[in-house]
C-alpha positions, 0 to 999 in steps of 0.5 A: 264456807256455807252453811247449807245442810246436805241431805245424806245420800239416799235421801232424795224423796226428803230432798225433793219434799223440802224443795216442794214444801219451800216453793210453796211456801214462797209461792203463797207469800209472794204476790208475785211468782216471777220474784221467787227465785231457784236460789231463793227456794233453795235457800229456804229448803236449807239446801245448795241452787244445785241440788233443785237440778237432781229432781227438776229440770228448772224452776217452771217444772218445780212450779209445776209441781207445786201446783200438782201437789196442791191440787192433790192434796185438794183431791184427797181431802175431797174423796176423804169426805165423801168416803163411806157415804152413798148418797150423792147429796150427802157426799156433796155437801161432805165435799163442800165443807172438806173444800171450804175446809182446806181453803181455810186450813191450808190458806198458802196451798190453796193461794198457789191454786187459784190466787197465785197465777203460774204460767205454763210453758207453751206447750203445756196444756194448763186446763189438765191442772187440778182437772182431775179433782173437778172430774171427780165433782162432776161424776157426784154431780151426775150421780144427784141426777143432773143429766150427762150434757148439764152436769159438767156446767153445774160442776163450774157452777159448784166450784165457783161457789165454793171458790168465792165463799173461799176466797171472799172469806180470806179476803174479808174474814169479816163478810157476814156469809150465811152460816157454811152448813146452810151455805154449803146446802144452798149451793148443792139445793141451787145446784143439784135441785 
């Protein structure tokens, strides 16, 4: 007989959850996303192969979907730090530290993000991923004074800085990186002028 335990009916968002929260878990561990498996993460989340089917259509969806919840989770992270101040400078470098914050405190979300490439199916437009948490980047990007036609471009400049801080960081916990105020500031200065 097996051992995995049932979700009691009516239970379906938990279900769904632990689908999510196993993927991800995979997902981050793995160096590979092909060899993580439907029955693998059903394993994980403890439930049966049949029941990822109740919530998504296949094992690209659920991908998909973990991506999605990482990115929202970047997303709120971002906004909670720049909730509450006016000025945009101060809310970029709010953000910057929130980013660098997540990164470090969420190594297995932020792995799925940017280390861990999921392929979308064909007709899935991959650049909406995460496209909202980089908007909203941008629009305090615009708000520091950087004209409409530049501030998308110094919004990639912003998030690749913070990226490689990120990433170099768990990579090579050992670079001798300027200290994360003076570097956060750095990048809004080099940015934002």
């Amino acid at each position: 007989m097996n051992n995995v335990n049932r979700n009691p009916r009516g239970e379906g968002d938990r279900l769904r959850a632990q689908l999510l929260e196993a993927a991800t878990a995979m997902l981050a561990e793995s160096e590979d996303p092909e060899s993580v498996s439907v029955r693998a993460v059903t394993r994980r989340a403890g439930v049966s192969p049949t029941a990822l089917y109740l919530h998504f259509q296949n094992r690209e969806e659920l991908f998909r979907a973990v991506s999605e919840e990482c990115f929202a989770r970047l997303g709120a992270a971002m906004a909670g730090a720049a909730e509450g101040i006016d000025d945009p400078r101060e809310q970029l470098n709010a953000i910057g530290h929130a980013y660098l914050r997540f990164a470090r405190e969420h190594p297995g979300h932020y792995a799925v993000l940017f280390q861990r490439h999921l392929e979308p199916k064909p007709e899935d437009d991959e650049t909406k991923l995460g496209m909202e948490v980089f908007e909203s980047l941008v629009n305090v990007v615009r708000r520091c004074g950087v004209p409409d036609e530049d501030a998308f471009d110094y919004g990639v400049l912003l998030w690749m800085g913070l990226h490689g801080r990120a990433a170099v960081a768990s990579a090579m916990p050992g670079f001798p990186f300027p200290d994360e105020d003076r570097y956060v500031k750095l990048l809004e200065e080099r940015v934002v002028g």
